[in-house]
C-alpha positions as MATLAB code, in Angstrom:
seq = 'XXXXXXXXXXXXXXXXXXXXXXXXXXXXXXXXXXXXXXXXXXXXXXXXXXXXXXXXXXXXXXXXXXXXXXXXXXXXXXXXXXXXXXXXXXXXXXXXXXXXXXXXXXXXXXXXXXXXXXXXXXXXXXXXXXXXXXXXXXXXXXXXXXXXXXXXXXXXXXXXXXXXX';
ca = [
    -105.491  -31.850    2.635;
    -103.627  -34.858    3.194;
    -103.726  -36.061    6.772;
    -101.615  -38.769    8.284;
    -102.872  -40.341   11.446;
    -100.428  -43.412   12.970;
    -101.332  -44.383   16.551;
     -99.127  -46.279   17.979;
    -100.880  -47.306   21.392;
    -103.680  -45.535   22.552;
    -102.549  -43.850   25.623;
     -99.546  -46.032   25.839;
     -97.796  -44.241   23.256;
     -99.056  -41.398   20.550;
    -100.850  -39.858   17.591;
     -98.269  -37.853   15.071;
    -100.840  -36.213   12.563;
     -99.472  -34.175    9.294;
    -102.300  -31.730    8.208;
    -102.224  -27.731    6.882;
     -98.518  -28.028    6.941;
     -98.264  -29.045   10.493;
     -96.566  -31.552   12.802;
     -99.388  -32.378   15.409;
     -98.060  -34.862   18.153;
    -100.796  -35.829   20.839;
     -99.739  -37.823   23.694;
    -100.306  -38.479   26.872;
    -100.095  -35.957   29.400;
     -97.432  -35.872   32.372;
     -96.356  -34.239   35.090;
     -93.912  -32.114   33.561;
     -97.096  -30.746   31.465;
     -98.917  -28.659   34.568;
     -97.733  -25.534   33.544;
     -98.266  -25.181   29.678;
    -101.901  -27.030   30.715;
    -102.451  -24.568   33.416;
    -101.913  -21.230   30.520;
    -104.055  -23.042   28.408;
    -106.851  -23.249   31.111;
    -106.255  -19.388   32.024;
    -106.952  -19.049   28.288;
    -110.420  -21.174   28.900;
    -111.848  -18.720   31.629;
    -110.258  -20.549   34.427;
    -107.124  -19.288   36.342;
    -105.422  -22.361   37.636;
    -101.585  -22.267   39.543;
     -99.505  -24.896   37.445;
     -98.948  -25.912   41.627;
    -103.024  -26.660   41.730;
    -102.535  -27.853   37.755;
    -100.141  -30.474   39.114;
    -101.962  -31.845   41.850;
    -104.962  -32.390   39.747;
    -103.045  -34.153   37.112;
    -101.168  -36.350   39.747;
    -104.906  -37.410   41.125;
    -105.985  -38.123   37.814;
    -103.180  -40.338   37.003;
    -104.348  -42.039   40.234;
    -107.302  -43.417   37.907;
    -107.689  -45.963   35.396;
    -110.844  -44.329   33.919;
    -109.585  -41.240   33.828;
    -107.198  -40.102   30.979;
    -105.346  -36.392   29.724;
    -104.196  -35.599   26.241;
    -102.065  -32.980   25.112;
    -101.268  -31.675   21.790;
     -97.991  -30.371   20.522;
     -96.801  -28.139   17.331;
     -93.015  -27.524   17.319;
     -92.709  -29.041   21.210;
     -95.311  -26.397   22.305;
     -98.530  -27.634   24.216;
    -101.007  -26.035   21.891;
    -103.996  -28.136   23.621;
    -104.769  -30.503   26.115;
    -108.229  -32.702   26.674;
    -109.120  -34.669   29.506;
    -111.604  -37.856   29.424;
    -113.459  -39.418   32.027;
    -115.170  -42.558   32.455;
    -118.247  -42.334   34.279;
    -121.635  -44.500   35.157;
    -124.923  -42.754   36.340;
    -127.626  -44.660   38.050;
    -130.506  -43.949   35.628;
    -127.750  -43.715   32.515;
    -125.659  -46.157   32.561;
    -121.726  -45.934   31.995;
    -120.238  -43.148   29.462;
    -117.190  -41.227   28.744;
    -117.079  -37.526   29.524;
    -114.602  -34.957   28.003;
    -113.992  -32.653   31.395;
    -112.553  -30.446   29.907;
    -110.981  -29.385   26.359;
    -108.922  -26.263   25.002;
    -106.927  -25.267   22.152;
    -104.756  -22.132   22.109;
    -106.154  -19.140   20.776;
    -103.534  -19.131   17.915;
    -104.066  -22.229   16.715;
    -108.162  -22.288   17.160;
    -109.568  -23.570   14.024;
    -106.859  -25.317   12.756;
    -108.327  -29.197   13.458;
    -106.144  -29.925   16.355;
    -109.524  -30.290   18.714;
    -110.976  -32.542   16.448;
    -107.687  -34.408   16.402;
    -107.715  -34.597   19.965;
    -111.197  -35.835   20.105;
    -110.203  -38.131   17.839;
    -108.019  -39.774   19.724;
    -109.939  -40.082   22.861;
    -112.676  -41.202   20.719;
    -110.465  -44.436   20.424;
    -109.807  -45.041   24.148;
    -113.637  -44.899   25.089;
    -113.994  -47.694   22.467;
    -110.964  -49.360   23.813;
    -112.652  -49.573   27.105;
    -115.856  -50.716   25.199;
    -117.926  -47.734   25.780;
    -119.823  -46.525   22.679;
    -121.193  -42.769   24.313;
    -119.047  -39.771   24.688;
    -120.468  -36.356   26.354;
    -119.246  -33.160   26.526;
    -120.969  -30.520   28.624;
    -120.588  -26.797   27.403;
    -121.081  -23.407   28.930;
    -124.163  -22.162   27.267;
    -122.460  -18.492   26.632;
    -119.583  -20.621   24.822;
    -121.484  -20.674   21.376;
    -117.879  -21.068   18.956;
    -117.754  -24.269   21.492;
    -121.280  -25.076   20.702;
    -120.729  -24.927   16.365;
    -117.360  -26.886   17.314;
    -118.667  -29.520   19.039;
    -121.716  -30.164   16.470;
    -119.141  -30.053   13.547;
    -117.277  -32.475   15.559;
    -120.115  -35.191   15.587;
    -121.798  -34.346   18.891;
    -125.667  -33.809   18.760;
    -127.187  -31.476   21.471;
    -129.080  -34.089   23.855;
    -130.014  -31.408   26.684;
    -129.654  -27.982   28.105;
    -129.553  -27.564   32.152;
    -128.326  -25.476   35.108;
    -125.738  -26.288   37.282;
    -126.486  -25.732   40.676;
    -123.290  -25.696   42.976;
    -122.943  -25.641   47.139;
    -119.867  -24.096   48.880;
    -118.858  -26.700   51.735;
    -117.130  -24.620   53.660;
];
């Protein structure tokens, strides 16, 4: 497997990567994006409007430590990944992937790790050495992924949430 990685600018520009016979382009994300990123989350287990897709995107473009990544085969969105940057009080400051899905028919075919990948290289950009990823603990394919990707499990925990309303 021959694989052919080129970045041009992190985040500025994009990643073209030949592997399995495939064209993988990963770029930024944009506007124009929210619906292809909003079947992809469907896909995830969350049913998002590409309306509600949008307005998220547009308030994460809002912030510099905040970043979305898409991937594309033949000018499809096959994936998208969003990075945060984030600082806790007893922690310190680390990245965060928020959120990170692949489409079912191309699942297992390296684009993830591609697209971790290349956030991997704005984190260190920003000189931050630490990136988490937080993982539903039904989602066990997610679980394998993410240890084959480099992760190591650090914890398991609940997440306790509080309508406002």
């Amino acid at each position: 497997m021959e694989k052919l990685i080129s970045p041009i600018s992190i985040f500025a520009g994009c990643w073209q990567i030949s592997f399995f016979q495939m064209e993988i382009l990963i770029r930024e994300a944009t506007a124009d994006d929210a619906t292809a990123i909003a079947g992809l989350s469907c896909q995830l287990g969350y049913p998002i409007s590409a309306e509600a897709t949008l307005q998220n995107l547009q308030a994460i473009f809002q912030h510099n430590d905040e970043r979305v990544a898409i991937a594309l085969y033949e000018a499809q969105v096959v994936g998208w990944i969003h990075v945060f940057q984030t600082t806790r009080l007893e922690s310190g400051t680390f990245c965060e992937i928020g959120g990170l899905v692949v489409d079912d028919e191309h699942r297992r075919s390296g684009i993830g790790k591609e697209m971790i990948k290349y956030i991997k290289q704005w984190c260190i950009g920003k000189g931050i050495l630490s990136l988490r990823v937080r993982c539903n603990i039904k989602r066990t394919d997610a679980h394998a992924f993410y240890l084959q990707s480099g992760f190591h499990e650090n914890k398991q925990q609940k997440v306790f949430e509080m309508d406002l309303k």
